[in-house]
Jmol script that loads the backbone (N, CA, C; Angstrom):
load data "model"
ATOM      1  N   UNK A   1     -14.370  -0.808  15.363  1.00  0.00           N
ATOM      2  CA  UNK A   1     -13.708  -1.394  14.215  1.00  0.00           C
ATOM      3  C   UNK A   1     -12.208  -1.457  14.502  1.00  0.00           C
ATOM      4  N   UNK A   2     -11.879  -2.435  14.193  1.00  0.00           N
ATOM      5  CA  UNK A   2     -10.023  -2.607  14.386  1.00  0.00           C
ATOM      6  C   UNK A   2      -9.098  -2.413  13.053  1.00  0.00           C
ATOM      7  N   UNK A   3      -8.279  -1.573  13.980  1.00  0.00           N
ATOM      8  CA  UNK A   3      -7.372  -0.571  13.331  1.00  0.00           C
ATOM      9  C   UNK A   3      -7.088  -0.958  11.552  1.00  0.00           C
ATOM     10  N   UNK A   4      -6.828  -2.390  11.369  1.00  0.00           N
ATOM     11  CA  UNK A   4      -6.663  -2.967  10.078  1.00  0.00           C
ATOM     12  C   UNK A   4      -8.002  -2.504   9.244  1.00  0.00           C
ATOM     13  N   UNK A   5      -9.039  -2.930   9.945  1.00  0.00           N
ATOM     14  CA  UNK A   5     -10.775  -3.288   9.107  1.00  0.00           C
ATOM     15  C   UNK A   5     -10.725  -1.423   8.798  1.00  0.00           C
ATOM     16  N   UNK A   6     -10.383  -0.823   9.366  1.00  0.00           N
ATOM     17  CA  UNK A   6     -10.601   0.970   9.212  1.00  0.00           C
ATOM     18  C   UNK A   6      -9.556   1.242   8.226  1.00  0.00           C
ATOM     19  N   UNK A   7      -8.255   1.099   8.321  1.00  0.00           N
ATOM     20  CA  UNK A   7      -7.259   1.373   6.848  1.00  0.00           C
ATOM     21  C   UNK A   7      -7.997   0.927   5.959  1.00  0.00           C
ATOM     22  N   UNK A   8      -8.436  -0.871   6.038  1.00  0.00           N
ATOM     23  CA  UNK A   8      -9.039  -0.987   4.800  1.00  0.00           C
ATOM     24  C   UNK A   8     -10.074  -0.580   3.900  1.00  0.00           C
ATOM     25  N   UNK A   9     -10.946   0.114   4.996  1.00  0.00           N
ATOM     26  CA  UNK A   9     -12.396   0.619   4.637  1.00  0.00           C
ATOM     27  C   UNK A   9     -11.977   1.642   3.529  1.00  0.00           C
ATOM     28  N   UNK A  10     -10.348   3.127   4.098  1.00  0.00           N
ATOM     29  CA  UNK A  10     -10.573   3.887   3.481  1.00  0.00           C
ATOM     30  C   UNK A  10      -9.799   3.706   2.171  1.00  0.00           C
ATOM     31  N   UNK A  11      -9.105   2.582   1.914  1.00  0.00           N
ATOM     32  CA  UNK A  11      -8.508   2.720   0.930  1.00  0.00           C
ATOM     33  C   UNK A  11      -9.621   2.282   0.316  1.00  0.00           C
ATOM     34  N   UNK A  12     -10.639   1.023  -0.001  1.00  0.00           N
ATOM     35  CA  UNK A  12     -11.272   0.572  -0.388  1.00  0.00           C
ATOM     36  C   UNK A  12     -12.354   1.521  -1.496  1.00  0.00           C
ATOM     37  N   UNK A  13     -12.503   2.828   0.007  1.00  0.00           N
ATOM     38  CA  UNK A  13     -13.494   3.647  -0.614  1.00  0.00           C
ATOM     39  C   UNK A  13     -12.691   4.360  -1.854  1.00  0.00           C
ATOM     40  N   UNK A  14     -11.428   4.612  -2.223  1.00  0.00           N
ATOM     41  CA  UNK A  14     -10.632   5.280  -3.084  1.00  0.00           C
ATOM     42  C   UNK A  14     -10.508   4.262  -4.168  1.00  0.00           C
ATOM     43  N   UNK A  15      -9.802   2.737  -4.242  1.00  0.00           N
ATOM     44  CA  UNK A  15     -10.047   2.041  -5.692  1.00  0.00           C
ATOM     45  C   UNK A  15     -11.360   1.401  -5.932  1.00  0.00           C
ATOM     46  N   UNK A  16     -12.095   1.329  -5.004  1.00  0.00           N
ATOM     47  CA  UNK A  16     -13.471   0.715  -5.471  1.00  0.00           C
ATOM     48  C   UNK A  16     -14.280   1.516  -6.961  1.00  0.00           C
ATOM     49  N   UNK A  17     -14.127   2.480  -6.496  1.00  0.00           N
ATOM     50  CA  UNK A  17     -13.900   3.278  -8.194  1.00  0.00           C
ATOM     51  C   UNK A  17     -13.393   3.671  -9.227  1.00  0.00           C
ATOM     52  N   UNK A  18     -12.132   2.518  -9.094  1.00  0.00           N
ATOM     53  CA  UNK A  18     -11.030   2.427 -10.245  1.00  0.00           C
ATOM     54  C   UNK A  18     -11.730   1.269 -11.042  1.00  0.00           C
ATOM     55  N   UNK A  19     -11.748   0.896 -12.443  1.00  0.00           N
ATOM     56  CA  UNK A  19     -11.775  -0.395 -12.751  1.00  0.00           C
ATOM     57  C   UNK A  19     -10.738  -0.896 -12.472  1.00  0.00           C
ATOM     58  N   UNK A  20     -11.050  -2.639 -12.727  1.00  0.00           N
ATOM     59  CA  UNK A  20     -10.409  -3.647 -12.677  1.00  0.00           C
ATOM     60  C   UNK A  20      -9.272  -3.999 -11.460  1.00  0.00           C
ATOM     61  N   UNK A  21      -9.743  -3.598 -10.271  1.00  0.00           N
ATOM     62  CA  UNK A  21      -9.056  -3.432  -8.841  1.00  0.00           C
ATOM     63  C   UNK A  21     -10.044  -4.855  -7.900  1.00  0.00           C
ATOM     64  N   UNK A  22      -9.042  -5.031  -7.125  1.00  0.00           N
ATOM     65  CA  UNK A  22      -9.187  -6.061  -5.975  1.00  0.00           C
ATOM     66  C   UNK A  22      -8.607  -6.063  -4.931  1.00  0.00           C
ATOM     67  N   UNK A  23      -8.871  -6.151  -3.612  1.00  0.00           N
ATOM     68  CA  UNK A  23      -8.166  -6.446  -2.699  1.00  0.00           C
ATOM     69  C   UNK A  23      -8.468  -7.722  -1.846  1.00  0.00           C
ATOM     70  N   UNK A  24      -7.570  -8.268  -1.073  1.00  0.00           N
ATOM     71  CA  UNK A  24      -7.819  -9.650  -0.716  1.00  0.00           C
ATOM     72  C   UNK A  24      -6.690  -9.525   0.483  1.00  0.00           C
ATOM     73  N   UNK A  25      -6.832 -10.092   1.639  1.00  0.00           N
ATOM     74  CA  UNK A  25      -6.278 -10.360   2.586  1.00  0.00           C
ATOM     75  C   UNK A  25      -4.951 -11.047   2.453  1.00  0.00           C
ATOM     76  N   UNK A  26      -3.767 -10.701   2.690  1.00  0.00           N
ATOM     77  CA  UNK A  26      -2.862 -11.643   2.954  1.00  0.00           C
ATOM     78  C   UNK A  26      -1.556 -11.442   3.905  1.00  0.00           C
ATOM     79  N   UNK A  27      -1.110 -12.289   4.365  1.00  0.00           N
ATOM     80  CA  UNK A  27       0.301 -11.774   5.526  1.00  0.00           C
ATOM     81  C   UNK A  27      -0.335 -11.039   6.625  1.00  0.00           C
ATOM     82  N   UNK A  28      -1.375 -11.179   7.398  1.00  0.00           N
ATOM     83  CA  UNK A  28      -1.526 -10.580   8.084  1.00  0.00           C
ATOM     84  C   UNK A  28      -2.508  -9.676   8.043  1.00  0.00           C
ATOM     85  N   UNK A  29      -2.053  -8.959   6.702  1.00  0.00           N
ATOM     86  CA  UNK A  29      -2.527  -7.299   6.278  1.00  0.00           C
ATOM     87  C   UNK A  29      -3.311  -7.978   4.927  1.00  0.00           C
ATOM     88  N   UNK A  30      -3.608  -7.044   3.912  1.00  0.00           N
ATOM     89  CA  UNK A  30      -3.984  -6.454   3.803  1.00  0.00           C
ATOM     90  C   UNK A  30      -3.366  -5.928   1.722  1.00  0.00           C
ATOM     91  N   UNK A  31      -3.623  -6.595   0.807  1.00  0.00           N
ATOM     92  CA  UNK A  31      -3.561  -6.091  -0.671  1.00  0.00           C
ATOM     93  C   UNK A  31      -4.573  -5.764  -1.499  1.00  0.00           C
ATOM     94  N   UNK A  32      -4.085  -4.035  -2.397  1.00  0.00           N
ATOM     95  CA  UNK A  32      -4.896  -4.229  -3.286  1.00  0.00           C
ATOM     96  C   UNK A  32      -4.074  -4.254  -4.794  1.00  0.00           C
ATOM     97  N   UNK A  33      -4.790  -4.419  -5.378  1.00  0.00           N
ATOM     98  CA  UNK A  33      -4.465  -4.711  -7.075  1.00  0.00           C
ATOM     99  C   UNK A  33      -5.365  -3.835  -7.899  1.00  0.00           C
ATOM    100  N   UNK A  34      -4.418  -3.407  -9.049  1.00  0.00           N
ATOM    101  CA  UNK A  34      -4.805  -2.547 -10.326  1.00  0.00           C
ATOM    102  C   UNK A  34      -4.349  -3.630 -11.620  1.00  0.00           C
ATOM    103  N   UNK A  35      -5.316  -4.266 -12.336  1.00  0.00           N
ATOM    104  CA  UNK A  35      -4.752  -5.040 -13.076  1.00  0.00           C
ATOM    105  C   UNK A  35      -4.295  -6.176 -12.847  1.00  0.00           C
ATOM    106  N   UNK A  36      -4.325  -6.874 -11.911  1.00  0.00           N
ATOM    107  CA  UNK A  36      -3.740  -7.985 -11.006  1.00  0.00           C
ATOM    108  C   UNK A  36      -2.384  -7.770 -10.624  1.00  0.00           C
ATOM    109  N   UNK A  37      -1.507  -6.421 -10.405  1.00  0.00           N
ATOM    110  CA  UNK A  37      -0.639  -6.040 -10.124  1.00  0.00           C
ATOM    111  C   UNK A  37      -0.613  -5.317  -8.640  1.00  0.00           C
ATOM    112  N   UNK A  38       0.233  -5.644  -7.719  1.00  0.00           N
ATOM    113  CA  UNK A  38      -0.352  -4.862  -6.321  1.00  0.00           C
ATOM    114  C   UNK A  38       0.169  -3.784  -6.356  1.00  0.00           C
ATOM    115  N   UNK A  39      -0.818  -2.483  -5.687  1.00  0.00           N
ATOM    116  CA  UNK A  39      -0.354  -1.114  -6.231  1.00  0.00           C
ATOM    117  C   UNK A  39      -0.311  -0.613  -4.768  1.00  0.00           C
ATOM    118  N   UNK A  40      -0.859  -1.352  -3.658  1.00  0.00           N
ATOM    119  CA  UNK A  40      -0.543  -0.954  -2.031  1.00  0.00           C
ATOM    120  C   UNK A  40      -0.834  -1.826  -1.787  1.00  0.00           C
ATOM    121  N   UNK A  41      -0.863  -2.054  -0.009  1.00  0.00           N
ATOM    122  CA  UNK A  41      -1.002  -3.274   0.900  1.00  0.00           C
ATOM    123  C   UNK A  41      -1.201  -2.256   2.294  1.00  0.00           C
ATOM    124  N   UNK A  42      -1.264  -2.938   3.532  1.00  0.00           N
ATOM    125  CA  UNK A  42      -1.476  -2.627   4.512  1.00  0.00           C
ATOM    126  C   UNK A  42      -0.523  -3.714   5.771  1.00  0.00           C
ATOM    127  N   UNK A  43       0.526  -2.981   6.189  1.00  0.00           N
ATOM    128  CA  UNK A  43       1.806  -3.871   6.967  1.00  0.00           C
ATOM    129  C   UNK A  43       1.672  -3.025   8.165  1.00  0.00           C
ATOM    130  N   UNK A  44       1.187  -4.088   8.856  1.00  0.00           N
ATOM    131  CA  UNK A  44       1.376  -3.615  10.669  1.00  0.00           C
ATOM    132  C   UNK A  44       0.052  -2.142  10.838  1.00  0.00           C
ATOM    133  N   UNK A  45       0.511  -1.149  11.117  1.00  0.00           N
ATOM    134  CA  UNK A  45      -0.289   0.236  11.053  1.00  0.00           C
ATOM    135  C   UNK A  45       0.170   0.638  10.133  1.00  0.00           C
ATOM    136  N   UNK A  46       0.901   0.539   9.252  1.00  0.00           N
ATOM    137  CA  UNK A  46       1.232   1.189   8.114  1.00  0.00           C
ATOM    138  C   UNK A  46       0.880   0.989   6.544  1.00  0.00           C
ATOM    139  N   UNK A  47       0.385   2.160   5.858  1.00  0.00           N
ATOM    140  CA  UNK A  47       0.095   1.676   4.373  1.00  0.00           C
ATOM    141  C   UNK A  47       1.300   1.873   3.355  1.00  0.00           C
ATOM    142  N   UNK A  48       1.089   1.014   2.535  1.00  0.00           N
ATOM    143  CA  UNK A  48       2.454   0.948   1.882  1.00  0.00           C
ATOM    144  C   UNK A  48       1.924   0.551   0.494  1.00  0.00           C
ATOM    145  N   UNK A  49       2.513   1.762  -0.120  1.00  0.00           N
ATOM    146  CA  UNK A  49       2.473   2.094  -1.668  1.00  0.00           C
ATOM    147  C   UNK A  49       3.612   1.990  -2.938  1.00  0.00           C
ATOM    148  N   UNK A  50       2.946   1.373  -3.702  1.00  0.00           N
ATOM    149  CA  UNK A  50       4.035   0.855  -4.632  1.00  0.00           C
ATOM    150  C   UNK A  50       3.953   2.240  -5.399  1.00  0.00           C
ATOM    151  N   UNK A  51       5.243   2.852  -5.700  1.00  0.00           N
ATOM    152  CA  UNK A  51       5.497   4.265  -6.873  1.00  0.00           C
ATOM    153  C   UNK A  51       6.300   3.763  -7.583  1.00  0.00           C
ATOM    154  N   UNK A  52       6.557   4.432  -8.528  1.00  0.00           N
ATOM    155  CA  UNK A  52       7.819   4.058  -9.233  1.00  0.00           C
ATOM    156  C   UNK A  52       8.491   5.031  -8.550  1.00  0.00           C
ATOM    157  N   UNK A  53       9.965   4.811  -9.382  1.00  0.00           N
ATOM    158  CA  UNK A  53      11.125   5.252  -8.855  1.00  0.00           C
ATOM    159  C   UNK A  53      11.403   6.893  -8.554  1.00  0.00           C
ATOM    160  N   UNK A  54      10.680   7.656  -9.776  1.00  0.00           N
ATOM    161  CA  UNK A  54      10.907   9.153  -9.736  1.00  0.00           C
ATOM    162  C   UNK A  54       9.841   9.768  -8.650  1.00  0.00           C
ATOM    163  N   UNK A  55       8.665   8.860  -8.538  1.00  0.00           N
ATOM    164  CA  UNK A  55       7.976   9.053  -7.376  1.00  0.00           C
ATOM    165  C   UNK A  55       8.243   8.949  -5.844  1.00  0.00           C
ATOM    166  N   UNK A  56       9.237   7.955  -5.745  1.00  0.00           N
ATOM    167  CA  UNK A  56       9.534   7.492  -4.315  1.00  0.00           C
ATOM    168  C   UNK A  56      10.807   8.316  -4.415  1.00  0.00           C
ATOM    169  N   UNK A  57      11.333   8.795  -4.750  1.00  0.00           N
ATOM    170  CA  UNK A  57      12.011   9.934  -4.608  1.00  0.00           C
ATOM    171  C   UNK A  57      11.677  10.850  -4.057  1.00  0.00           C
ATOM    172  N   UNK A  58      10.668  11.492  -4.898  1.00  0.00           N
ATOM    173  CA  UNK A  58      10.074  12.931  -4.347  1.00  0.00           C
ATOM    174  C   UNK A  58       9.065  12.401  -3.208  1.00  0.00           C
ATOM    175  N   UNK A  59       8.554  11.280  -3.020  1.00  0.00           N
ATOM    176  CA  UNK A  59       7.400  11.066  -1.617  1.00  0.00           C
ATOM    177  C   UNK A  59       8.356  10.780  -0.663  1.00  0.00           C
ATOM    178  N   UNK A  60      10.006  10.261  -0.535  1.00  0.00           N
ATOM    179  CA  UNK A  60      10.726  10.051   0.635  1.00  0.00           C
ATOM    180  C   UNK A  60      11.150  11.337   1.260  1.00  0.00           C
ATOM    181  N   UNK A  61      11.680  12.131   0.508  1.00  0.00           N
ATOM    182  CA  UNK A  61      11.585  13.574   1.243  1.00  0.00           C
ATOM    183  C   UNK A  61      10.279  14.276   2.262  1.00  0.00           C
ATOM    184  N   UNK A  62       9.072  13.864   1.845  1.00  0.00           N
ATOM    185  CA  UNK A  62       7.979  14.291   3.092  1.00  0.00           C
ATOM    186  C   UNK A  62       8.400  13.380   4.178  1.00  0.00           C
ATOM    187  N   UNK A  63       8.228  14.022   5.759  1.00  0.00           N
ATOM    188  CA  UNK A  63       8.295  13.624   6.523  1.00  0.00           C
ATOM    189  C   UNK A  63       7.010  12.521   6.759  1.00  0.00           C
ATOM    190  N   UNK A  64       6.184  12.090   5.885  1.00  0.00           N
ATOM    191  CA  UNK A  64       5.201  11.170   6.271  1.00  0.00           C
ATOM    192  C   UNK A  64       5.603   9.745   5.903  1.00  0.00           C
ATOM    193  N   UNK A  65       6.400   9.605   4.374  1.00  0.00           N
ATOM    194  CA  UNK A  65       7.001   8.333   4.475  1.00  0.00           C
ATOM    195  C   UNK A  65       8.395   7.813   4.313  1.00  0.00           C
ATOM    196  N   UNK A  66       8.231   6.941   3.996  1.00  0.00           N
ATOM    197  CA  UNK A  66       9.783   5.828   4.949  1.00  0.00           C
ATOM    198  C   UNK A  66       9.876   4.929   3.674  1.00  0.00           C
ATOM    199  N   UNK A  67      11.051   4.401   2.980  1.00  0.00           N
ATOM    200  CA  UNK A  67      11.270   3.235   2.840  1.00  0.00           C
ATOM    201  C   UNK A  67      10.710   2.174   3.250  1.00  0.00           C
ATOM    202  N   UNK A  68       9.878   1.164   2.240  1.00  0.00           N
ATOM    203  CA  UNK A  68       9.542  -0.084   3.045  1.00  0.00           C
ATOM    204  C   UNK A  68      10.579  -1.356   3.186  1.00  0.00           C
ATOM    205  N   UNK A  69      11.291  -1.583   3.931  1.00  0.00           N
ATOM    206  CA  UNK A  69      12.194  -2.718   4.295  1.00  0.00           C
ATOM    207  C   UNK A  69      11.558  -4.223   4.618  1.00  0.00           C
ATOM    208  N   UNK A  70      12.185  -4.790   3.773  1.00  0.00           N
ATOM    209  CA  UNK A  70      11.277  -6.372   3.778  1.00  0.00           C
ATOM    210  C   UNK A  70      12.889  -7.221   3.770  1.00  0.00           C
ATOM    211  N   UNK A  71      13.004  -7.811   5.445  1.00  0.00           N
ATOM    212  CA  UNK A  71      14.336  -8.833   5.604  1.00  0.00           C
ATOM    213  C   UNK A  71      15.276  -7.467   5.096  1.00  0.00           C
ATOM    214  N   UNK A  72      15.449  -6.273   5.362  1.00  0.00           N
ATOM    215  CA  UNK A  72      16.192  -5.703   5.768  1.00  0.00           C
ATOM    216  C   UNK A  72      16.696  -4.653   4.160  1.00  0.00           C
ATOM    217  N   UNK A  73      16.008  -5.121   3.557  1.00  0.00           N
ATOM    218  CA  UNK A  73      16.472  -4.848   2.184  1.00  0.00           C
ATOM    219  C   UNK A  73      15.111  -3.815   1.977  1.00  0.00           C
ATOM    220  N   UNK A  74      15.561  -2.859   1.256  1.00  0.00           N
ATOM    221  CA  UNK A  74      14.581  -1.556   0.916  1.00  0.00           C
ATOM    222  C   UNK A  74      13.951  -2.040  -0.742  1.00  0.00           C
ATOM    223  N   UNK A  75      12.644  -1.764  -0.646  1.00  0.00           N
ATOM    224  CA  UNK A  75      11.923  -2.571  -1.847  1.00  0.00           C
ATOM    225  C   UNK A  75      11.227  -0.629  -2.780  1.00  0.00           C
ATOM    226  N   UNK A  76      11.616  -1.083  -3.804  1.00  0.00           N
ATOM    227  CA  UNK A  76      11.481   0.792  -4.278  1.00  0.00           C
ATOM    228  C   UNK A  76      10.916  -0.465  -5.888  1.00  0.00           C
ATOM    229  N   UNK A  77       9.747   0.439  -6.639  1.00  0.00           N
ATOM    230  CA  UNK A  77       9.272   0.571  -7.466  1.00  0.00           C
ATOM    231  C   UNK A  77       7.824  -0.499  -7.843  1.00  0.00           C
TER     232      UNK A  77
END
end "model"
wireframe off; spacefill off
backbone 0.3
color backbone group
């Protein structure tokens, strides 16, 4: 299985039991949706999660994630 089709499997297995969730291919990678709102995606090897603000606060301090930069500009909430 390639590296994309395997991220997607496991997120899949985590909102497939949310209601009202979807994911659908796009850019390459890889969106899903809560509400028709995208709540992650999948960019390059990396998963990338939408938090709000008091969240991406406290998740940028772990050494596991990063700012996502889109054209150079940092995208938060």
């Amino acid at each position: 299985m390639a590296l994309k089709e395997e991220m997607d499997s496991k997120i899949n297995k985590i909102i497939s039991k949310w209601k009202n969730t979807k994911s659908k291919k796009m850019f390459g990678g890889y969106g899903y949706y809560l509400n028709g709102n995208m709540i992650a995606g999948i960019h390059g090897k990396n998963y990338v999660l939408r938090l709000g603000e008091n969240m991406t606060r406290t998740a940028i301090k772990l050494p596991i994630f990063k700012n996502f930069r889109v054209s150079g500009k940092i995208r938060i909430g």
